[in-house]
N, C-alpha and C positions, 0 to 999 in steps of 0.2 A: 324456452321450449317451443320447438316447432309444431304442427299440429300432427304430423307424422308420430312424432312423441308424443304427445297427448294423448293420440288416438290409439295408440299402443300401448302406454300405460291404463287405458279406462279397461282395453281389452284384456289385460292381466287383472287388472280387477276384476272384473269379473269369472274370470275363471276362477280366481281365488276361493270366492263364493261360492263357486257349483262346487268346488271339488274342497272345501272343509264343511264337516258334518254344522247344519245350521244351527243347533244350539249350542256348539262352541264359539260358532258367531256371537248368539246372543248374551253366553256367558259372558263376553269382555265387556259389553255395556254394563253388568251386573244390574239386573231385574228388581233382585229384591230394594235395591235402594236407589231405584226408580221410582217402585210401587211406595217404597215410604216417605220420598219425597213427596210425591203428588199427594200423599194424604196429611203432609203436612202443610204443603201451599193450597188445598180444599179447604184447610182452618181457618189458614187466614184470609183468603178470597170471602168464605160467607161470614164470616166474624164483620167485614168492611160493610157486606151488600147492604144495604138499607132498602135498596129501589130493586125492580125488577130489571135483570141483565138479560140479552140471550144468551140460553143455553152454548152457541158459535162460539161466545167469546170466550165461555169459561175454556171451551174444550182448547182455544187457541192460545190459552195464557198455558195452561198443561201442555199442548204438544212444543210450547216454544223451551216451556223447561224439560221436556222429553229430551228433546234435542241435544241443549246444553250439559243435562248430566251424562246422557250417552257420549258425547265429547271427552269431560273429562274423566270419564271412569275408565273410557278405551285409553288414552292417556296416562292415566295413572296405572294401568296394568303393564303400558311400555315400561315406565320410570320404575316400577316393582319389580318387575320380574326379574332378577338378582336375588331381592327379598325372599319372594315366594318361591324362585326353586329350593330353598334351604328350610323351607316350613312344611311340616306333616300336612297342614289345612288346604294349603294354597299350591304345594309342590308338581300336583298333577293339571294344573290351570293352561291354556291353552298356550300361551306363551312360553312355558317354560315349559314345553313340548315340543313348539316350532320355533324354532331359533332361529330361520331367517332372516336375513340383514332387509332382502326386497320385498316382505312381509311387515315387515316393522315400519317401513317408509309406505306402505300402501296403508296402511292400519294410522299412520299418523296423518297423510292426505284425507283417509275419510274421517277423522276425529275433526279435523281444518275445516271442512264441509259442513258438519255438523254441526262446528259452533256458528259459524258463520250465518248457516238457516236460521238459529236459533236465534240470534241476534236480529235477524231481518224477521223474523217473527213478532218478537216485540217489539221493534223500533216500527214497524208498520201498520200491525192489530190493535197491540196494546198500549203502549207508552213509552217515551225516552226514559223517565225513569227507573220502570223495568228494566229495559237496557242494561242501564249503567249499573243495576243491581248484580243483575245476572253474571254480568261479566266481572262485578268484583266479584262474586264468588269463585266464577271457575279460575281466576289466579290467584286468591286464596287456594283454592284445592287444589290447581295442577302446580303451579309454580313454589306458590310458599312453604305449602305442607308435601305434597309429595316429595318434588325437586329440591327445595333447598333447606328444610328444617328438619325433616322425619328423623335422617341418618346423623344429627349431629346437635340436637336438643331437645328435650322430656316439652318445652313449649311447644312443639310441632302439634299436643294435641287439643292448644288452646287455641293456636291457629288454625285446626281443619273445623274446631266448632265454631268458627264463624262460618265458614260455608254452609257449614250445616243449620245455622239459624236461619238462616237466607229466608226459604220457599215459602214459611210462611208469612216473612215481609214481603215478597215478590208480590204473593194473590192479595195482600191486604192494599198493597199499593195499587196493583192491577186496576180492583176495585175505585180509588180514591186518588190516584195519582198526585200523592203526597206521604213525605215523613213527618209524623207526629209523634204522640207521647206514645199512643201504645204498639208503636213500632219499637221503641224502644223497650218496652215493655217484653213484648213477643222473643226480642234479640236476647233481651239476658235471659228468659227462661227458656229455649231452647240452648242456647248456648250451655248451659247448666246441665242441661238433661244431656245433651252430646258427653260433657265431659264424664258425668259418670256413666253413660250406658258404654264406652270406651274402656273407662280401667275396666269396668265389669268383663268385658270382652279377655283382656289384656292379662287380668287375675287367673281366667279359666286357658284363658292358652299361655299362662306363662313361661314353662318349657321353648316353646318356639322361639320365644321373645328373647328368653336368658341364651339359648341357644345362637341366637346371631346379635348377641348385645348390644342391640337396638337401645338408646338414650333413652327411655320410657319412665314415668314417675315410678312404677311397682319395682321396677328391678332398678334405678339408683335411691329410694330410699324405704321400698320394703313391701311389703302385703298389708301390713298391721296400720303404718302411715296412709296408705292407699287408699283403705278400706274407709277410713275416717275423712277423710280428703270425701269419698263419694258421698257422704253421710250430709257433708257441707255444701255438696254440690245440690244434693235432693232438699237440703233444708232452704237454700236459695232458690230452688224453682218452687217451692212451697210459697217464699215470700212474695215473688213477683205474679206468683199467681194469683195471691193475694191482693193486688196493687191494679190487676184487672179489673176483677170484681170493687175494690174503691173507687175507683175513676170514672166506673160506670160503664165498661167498653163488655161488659157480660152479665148476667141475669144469676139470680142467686142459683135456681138447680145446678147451674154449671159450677158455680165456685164451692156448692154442697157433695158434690159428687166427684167432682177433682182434687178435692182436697182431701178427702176423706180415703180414695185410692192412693195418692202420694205420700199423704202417713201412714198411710201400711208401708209402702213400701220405705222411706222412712226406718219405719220401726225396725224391720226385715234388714237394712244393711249391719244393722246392729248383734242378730244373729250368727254371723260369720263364725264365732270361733265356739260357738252350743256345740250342746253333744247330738243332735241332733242330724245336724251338715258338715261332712267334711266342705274345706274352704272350696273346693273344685266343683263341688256341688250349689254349693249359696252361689258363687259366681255366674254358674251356668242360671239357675234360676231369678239371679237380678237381672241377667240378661234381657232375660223374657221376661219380668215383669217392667223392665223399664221400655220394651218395647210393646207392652199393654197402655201402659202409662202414656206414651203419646198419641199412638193410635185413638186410647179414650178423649185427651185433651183435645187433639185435632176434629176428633167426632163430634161432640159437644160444643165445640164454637160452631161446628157450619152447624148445628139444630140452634144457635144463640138468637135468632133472628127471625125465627118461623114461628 
């Protein structure tokens, strides 16, 4: 590319910008699983702090994963959008409105951009380790799970919950620039929580699912399997949360008060079939309670140290 080209595709970029409404810009990053990323890698960042940080560095270890997830979320909205024009939820999503071909290529230049800052944000602020965390994840999430598992095995959403365990090993590492035991720790209880706050998702819009028969665990072996699968999944982050508080990586109010919300909820997956909740109901409100549940966990580590 000459700079003539260059200079001409930045200028279509930009235009792009002026002339689509800005929060359908900000829609493809997708906001809300920004925001609950960073209150996830907040966990683990003050879960690690022992010593006094500057405030600089937290916000640099956040804007470098800002970056990174805005990357792959515009990314994974390219690789979706086939998906989501056929879904009630997602069908009016900005891509599967604009269908341009030279929209699509300016959308995946600035996603290239973005990881790339992100990358040079922690290999320069924060740590090589980070790095290399970071960047498994986003090919975990763009490549593994979106692109090559989603549309052809029910595992695709055992592999997007490792992305999703990430952030708060990123801030703990940040912190320590090391993998230890309660890194590991961290990975299988998030990991756990991802996969049932998922079928939860997946139970309440089942319709859409079955409708583009998507490989998903609820629709090749059932609701009732599903339901009990989440049940195993919340009794596993029970356990490792458990395994914090023995190791000594948390103070007892935290392991009193975590534990004590995660068997409600717990209890509550067990509810499904009362007279109480139709199934579309409990789903919708496991939803929300599983995203009480990390919010509270991620809260509660950063107070674990003050």
């Amino acid at each position: 590319m000459d700079f003539r080209q260059f200079k001409s595709l930045i200028s279509i970029f930009f235009v792009f910008f002026k002339n689509n409404k800005i929060f359908n810009i900000i829609e493809l990053i997708k906001p809300g699983i920004i925001l609950g990323n960073i209150i996830c890698l907040s966990g683990g960042f003050f879960l690690a702090l022992n010593e006094k940080l500057s405030k600089i560095f937290f916000l640099k270890t956040v804007f470098g994963l800002i970056l990174i997830i805005s990357s792959s979320c515009i990314l994974n909205n390219i690789i979706d959008r086939d998906i989501d024009k056929k879904m009630n939820r997602t069908k009016n999503r900005f891509l599967c409105i604009n269908t341009n071909v030279f929209l699509l290529k300016i959308l995946f230049f600035f996603s290239i951009i973005l990881l790339i800052l992100g990358l040079l944000v922690f290999y320069i602020y924060i740590n090589f380790l980070c790095t290399i965390i970071s960047f498994f994840g986003f090919f975990f999430y763009v490549y593994l799970y979106s692109y090559l598992f989603k549309r052809k095995t029910y595992f695709s959403t055992f592999v997007g919950s490792v992305s999703g365990s990430l952030p708060p090993i990123i801030g703990y590492v940040a912190v320590n620039n090391c993998l230890n035991r309660c890194c590991t720790i961290l990975f299988f209880m998030f990991s756990f929580w991802q996969i049932a706050h998922s079928y939860s998702i997946i139970i309440y819009r089942y319709s859409d699912y079955k409708l583009l028969n998507l490989p998903v665990f609820p629709i090749l072996y059932g609701k009732l399997k599903t339901i009990i699968f989440i049940s195993i999944c919340i009794l596993n982050l029970f356990f490792f949360n458990f395994l914090l508080y023995f190791f000594g990586y948390v103070k007892f109010f935290y392991f009193l008060y975590t534990s004590f919300f995660i068997f409600l909820w717990f209890i509550f997956s067990f509810l499904s079939n009362s007279r109480y909740f139709t199934i579309k109901i409990w789903s919708r409100i496991m939803f929300f309670f599983s995203i009480f549940i990390i919010f509270m966990i991620s809260f509660l580590m950063s107070l674990n140290n003050f």
